[in-house]
Backbone as a chain_set.jsonl record, in Angstrom:
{"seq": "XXXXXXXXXXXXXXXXXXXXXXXXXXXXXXXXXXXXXXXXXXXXXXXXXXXXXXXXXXXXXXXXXXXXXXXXXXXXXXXXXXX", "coords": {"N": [[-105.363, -167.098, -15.535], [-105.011, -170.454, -14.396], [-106.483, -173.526, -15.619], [-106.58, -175.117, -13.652], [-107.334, -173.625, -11.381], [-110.345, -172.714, -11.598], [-113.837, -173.216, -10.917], [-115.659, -176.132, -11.035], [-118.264, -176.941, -12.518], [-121.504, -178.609, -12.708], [-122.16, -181.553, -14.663], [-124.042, -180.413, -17.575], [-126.542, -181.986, -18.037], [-127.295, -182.598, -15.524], [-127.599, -180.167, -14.205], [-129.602, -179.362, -15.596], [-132.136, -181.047, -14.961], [-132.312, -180.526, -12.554], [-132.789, -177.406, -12.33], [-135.235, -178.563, -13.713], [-136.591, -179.488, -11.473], [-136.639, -177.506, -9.657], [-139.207, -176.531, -10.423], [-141.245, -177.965, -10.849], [-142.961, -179.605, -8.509], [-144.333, -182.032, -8.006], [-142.426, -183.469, -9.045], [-140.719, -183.207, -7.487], [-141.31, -184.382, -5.118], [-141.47, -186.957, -5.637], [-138.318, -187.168, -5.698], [-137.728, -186.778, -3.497], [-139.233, -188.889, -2.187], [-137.571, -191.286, -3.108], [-135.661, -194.324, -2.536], [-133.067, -195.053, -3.404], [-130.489, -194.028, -5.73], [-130.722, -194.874, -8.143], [-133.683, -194.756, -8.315], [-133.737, -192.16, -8.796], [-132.186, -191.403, -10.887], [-134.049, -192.851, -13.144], [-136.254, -191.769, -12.458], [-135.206, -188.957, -13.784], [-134.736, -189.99, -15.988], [-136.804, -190.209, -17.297], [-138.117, -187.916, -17.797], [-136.638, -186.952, -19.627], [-134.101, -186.164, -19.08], [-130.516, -187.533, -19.175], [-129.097, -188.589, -16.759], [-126.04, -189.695, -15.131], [-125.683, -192.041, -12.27], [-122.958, -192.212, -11.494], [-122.194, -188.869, -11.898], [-124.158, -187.578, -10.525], [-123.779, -188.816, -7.687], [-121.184, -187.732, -7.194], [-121.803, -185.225, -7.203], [-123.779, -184.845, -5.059], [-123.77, -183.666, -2.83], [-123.031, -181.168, -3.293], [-125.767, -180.224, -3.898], [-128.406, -179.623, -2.214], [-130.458, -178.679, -1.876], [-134.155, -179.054, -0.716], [-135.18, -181.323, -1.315], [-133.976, -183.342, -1.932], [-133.409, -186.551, -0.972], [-131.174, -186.674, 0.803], [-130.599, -184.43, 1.814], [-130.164, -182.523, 4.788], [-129.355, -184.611, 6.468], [-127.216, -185.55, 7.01], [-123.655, -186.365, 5.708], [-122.948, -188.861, 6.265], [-125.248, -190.499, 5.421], [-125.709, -189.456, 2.995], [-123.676, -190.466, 1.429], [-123.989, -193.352, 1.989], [-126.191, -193.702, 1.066], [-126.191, -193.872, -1.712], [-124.813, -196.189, -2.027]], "CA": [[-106.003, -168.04, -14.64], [-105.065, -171.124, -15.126], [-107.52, -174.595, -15.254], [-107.45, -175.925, -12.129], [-108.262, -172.941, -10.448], [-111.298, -172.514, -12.484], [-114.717, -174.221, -10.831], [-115.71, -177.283, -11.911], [-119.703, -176.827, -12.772], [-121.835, -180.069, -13.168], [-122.847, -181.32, -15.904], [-125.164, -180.099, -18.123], [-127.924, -182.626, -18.416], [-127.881, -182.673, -14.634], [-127.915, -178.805, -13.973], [-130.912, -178.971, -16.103], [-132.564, -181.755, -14.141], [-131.926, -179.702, -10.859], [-133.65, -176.557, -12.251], [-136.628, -179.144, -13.61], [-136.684, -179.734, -9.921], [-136.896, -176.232, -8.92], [-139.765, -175.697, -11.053], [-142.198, -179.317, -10.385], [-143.653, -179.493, -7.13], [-145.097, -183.324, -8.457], [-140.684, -184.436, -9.434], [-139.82, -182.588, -6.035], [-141.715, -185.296, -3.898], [-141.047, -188.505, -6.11], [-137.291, -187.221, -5.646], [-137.757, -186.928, -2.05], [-139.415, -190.62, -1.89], [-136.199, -191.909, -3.84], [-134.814, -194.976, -1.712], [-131.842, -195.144, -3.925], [-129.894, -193.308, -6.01], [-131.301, -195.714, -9.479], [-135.057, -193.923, -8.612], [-133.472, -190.434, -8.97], [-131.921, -191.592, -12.276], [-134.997, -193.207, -13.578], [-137.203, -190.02, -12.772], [-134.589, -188.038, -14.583], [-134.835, -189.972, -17.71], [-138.845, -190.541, -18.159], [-138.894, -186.298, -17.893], [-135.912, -186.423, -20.842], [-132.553, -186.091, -18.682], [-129.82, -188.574, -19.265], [-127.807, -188.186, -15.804], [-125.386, -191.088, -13.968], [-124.832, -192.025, -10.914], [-121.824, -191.682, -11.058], [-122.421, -187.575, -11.379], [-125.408, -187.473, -9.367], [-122.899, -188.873, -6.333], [-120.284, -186.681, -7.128], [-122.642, -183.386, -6.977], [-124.646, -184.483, -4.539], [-122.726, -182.586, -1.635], [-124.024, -179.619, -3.537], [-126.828, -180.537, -4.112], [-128.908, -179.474, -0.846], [-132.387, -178.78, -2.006], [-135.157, -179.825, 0.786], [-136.242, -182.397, -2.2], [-133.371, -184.609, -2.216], [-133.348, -188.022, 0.082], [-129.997, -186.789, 1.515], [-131.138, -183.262, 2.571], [-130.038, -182.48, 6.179], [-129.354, -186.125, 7.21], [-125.799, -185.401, 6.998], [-122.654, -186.663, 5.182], [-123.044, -190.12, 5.86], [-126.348, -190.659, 5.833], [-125.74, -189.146, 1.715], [-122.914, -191.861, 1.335], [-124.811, -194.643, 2.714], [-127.598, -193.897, -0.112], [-125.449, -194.574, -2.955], [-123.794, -197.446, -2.005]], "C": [[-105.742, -169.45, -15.169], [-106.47, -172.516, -14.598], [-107.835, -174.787, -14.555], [-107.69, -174.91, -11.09], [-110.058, -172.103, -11.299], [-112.276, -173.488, -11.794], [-115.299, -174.8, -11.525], [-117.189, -177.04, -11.713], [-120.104, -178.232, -12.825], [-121.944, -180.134, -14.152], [-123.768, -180.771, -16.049], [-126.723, -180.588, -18.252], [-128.209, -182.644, -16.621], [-128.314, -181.135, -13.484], [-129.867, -178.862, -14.373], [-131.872, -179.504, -15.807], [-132.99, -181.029, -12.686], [-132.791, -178.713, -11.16], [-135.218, -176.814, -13.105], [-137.325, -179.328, -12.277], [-137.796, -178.581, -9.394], [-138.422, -176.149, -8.95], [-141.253, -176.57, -10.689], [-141.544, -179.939, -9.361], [-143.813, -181.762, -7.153], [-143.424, -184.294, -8.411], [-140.422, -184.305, -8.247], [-139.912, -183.901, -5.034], [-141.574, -187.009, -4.331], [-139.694, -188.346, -5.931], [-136.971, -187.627, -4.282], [-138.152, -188.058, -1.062], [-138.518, -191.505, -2.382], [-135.385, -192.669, -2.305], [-133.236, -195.892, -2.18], [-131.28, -194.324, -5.256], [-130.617, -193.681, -7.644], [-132.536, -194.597, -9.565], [-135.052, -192.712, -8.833], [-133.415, -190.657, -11.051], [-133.051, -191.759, -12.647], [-136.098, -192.485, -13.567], [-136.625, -188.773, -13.738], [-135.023, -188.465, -16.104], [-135.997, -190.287, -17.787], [-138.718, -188.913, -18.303], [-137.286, -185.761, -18.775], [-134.26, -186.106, -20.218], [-131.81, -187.108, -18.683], [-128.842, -187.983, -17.973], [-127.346, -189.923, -14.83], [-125.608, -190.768, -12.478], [-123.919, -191.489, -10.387], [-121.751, -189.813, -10.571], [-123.48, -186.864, -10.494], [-124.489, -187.812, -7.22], [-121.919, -187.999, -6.396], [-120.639, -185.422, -6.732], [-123.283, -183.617, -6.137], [-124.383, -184.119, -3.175], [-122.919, -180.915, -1.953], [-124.854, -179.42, -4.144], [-128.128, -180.489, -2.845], [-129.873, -178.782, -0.871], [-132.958, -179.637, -1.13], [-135.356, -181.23, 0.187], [-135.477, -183.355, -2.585], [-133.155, -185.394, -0.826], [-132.183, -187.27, 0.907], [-129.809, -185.401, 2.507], [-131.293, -183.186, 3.859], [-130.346, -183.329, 6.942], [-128.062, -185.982, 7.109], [-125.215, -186.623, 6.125], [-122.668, -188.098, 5.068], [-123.73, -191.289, 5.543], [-126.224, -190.697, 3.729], [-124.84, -190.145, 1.482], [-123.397, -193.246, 0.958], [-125.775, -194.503, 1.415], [-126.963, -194.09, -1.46], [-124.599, -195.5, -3.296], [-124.959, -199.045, -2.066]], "O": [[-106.172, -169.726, -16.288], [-107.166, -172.473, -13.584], [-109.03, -174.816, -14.261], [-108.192, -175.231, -10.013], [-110.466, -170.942, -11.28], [-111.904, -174.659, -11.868], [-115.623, -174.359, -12.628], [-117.446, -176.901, -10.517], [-119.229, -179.085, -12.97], [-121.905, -179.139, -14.876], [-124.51, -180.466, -15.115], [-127.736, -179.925, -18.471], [-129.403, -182.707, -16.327], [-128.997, -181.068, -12.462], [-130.882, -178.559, -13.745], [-132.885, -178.889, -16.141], [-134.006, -181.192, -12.011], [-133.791, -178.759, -10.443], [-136.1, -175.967, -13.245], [-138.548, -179.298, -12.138], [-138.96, -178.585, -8.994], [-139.041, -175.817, -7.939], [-142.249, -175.955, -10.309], [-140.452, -180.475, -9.172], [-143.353, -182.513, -6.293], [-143.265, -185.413, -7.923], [-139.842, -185.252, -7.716], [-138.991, -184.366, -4.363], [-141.575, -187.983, -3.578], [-139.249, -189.493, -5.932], [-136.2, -188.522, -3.935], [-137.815, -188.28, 0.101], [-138.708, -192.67, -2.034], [-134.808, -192.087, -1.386], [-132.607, -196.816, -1.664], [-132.289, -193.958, -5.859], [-131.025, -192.719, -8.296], [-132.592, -193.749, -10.456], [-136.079, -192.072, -9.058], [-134.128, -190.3, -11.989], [-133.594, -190.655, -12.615], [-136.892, -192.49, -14.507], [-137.299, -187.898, -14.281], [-135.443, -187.776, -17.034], [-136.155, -190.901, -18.842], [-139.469, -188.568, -19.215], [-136.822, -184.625, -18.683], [-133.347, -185.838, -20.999], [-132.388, -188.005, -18.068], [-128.0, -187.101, -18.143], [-127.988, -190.788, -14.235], [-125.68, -189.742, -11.801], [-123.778, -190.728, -9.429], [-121.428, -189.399, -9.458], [-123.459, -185.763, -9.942], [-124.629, -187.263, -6.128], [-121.812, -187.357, -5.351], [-119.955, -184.654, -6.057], [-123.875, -182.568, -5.88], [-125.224, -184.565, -2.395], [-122.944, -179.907, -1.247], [-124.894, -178.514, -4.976], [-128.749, -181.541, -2.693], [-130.228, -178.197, 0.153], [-132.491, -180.72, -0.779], [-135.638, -182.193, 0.899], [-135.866, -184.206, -3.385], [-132.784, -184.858, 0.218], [-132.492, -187.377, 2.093], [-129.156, -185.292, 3.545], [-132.329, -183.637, 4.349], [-131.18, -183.271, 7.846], [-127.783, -187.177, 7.211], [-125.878, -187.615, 5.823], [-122.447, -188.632, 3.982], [-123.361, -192.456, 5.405], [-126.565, -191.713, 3.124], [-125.538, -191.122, 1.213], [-123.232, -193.963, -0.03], [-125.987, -195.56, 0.82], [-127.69, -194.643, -2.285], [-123.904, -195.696, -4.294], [-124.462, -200.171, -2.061]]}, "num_chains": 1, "name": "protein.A"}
């Protein structure tokens, strides 16, 4: 098999962010009041996750939990919030 057919996983610090998510009900709805992409970050790191932007926009196309801002507002609607 070689590399590039091999899926590309997220990172790590933001996997682990995602299944902090899962787990608090209390992160779910401050994620879901997030009117930019900064207030995601900045909830990540007070509860110990170091995650960018930058990979937070990259993943967040699969990223389609009810509890993120971009959650079945479609494609450009998720765009539009990180710009």
């Amino acid at each position: 098999m070689s590399e590039t057919s091999i899926a590309m996983k997220p990172p790590a610090p933001l996997s682990a962010f995602c299944k902090y998510l899962d787990n608090n009900t209390d992160a779910q709805a401050q994620v879901k009041e997030a009117t930019c992409a900064s207030h995601i970050i900045q909830l990540a790191k007070l509860n110990g996750f170091e995650i960018t932007i930058s990979d937070l926009r990259s993943w967040s196309r699969e990223l389609k939990a009810t509890y993120f801002p971009w959650s079945e507002k479609g494609d450009q609607w998720r765009r539009d919030f990180f710009l």
